[in-house]
C-alpha positions in Angstrom: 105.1 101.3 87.5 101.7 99.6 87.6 100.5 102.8 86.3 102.6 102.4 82.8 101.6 98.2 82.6 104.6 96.7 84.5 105.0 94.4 87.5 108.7 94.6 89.3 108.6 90.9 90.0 111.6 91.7 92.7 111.0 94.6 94.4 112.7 94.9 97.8 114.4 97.6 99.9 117.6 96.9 97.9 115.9 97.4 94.7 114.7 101.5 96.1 117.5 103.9 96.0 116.6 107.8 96.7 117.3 110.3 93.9 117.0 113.7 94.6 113.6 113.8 93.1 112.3 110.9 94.9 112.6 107.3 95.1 114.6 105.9 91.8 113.5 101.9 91.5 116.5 99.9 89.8 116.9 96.5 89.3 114.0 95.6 86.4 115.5 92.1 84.5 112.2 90.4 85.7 109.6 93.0 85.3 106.4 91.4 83.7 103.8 93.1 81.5 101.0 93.5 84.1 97.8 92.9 81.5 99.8 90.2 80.0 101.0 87.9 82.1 98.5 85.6 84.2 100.9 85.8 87.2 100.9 89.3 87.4 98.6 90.1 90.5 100.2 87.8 92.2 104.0 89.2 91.8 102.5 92.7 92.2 101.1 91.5 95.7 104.4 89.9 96.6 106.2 93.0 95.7 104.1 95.3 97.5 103.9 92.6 100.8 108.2 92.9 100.3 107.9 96.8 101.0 105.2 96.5 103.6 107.4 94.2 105.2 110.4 96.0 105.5 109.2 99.2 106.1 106.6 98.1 108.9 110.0 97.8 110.9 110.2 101.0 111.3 106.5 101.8 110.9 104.7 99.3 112.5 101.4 100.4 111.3 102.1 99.8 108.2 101.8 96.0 108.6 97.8 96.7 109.1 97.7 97.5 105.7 96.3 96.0 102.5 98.2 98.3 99.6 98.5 95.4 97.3 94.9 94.4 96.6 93.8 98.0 96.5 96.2 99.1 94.0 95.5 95.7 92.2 91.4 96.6 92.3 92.0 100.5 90.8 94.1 98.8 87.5 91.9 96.6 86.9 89.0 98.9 86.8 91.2 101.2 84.8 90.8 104.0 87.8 94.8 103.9 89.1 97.1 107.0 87.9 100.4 108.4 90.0 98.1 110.5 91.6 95.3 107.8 93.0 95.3 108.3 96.9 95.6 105.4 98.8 94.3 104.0 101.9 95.9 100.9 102.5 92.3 99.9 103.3 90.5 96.8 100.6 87.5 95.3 101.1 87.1 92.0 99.0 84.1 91.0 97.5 82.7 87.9 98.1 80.1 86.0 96.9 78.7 83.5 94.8 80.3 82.2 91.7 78.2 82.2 88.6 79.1 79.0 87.6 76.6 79.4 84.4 78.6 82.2 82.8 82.0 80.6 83.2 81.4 77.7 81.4 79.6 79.2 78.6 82.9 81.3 78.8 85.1 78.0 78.3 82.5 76.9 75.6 82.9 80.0 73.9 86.7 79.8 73.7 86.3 76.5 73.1 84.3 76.8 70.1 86.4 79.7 69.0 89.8 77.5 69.2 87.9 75.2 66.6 86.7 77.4 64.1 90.7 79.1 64.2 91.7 75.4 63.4 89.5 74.4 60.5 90.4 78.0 59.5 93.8 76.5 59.9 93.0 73.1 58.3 95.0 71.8 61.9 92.9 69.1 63.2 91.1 69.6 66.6 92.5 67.3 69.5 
């Protein structure tokens, strides 16, 4: 689903049936647009922790795994198709912020939110 821009926002077992080409997801009222919505990692991860979840009852190893960032990483860099192999494996990135390139960022929108409203003739707030 991630794959076409959507986000379940419910998946569970209950929302998996198996057709016979495969697993059929139903259930899709509260799918999200995945690039559009600022929540989206987060439901994906929750969806993805449901499955891990439930199936690591009857795969234990499966609750070792980290599908949910990895899947989240290869969208974002635009590198995730139906065929991606998976590891179940992420390593995060940390480091430092660059605290310098996020505010000029803000300012940036900032300044950009202005110009729009004197395009606008709205007064700034």
């Amino acid at each position: 689903m991630l794959c076409a821009g959507v986000v379940h926002g419910d998946l569970s077992e209950f929302n998996v049936l198996l057709g016979e080409e495969g697993p059929v997801i139903i259930d899709l009222p509260q799918a999200i647009d995945a690039a559009g919505n600022n929540h989206a990692q987060r439901v994906l991860l929750r969806d993805v922790a449901n499955l891990r979840g439930f199936f690591g009852g009857f795969a234990p190893e499966l609750l070792k795994t980290d599908f949910g960032p990895e899947i989240w990483d290869l969208y974002q860099r635009g590198l995730l198709t139906p065929e991606t192999p998976l590891t179940g494996r992420f390593a995060r990135q940390e480091g430092a912020v660059d605290l310098g390139s996020v505010l000029r960022e803000i300012g940036d929108a900032q300044a950009e939110e202005a110009a729009r409203r004197l395009r606008m003739q709205v007064p700034a707030r």
